[in-house]
N, C-alpha and C positions, 0 to 999 in steps of 0.2 A: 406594564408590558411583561411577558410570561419570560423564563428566563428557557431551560432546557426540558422543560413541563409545563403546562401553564399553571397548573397549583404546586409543581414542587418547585425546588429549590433554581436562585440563581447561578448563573454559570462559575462567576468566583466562589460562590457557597459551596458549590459543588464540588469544584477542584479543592477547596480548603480541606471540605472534608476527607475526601480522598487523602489527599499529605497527610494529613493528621492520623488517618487511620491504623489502625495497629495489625491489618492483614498485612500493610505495601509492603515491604519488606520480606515477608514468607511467599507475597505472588512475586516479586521481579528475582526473588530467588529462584523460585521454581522455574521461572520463564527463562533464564538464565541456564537453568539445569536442559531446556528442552534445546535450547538455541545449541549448546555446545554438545549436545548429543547429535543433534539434526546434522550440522555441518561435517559431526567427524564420520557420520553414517557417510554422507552422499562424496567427503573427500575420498573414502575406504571406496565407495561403490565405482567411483569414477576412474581410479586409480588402478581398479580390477582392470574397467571394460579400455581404458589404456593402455593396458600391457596385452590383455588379449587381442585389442586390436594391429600393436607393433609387434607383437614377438611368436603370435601363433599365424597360423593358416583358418584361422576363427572368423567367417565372417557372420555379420548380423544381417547381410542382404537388404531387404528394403529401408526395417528400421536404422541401419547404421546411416541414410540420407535424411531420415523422418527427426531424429532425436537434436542435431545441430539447431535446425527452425525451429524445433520447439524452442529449446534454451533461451531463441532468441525474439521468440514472441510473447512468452510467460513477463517478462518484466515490463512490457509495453500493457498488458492489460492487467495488470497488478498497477501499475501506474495510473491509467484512467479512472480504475477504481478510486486510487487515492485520490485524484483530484476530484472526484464527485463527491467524496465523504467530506471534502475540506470546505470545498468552496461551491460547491450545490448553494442555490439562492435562500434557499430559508431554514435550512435545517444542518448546512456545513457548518464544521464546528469553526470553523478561522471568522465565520459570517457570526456565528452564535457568538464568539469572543469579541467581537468588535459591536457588535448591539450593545451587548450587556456594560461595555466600556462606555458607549453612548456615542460612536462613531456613526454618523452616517452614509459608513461605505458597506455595498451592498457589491460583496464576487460572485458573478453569475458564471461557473464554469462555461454552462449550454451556448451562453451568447462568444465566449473564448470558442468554444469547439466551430461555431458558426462560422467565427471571424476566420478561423483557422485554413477551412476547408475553404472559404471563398478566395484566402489571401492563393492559398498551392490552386486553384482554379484560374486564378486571374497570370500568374507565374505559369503555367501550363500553354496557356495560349497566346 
């Protein structure tokens, strides 16, 4: 049975390698470096459009309504995303770790999203 390729390597092989490797440390640096810039960028940028919001006569007119839904629908579909990369039926990686362990349990996000929408359908009426 293929592990994360069907002729390369299995899924612990894979990870082992990764830890072992003599990059990890130079990328969770760097990523590290991106993380702490990104945050101090959008606290700076947020901080601006806060003060110009309470202390000027500054309006943004439509997008000052637009910008709040955004904020607050970006992490609902950052999140779907992640659960299809996890537990997608044949190719999530939580599915890939539990083969390669020899579990035969099998997380079908699609049939969860199924379940999901039928359970808020059934609760609706």
């Amino acid at each position: 049975m293929g592990g994360i390729a069907a002729d390369g390597p299995t899924f612990g092989a894979a990870a082992r390698d990764v830890l072992r490797s003599s990059n990890l440390l130079p990328m969770l640096g760097s990523t590290a470096v991106v993380l702490v810039a990104s945050t101090t960028a959008a606290v700076v940028i947020a901080a601006l459009f806060a003060w110009l919001s309470e202390r000027t006569t500054a309006r943004l007119g439509w997008l000052a309504g637009v910008l709040p839904v955004v904020s607050l629908l970006v992490p609902s579909i950052a999140g779907a995303i992640d659960w299809v990369l996890l537990a997608s039926p044949k190719a999530g990686f939580v599915d890939v770790a539990l083969r390669e362990l020899g579990l035969p349990i099998v997380l079908d996000v699609f049939m969860l999203l199924v379940l999901g929408v039928a359970w808020a359908l059934r609760r609706r009426a």
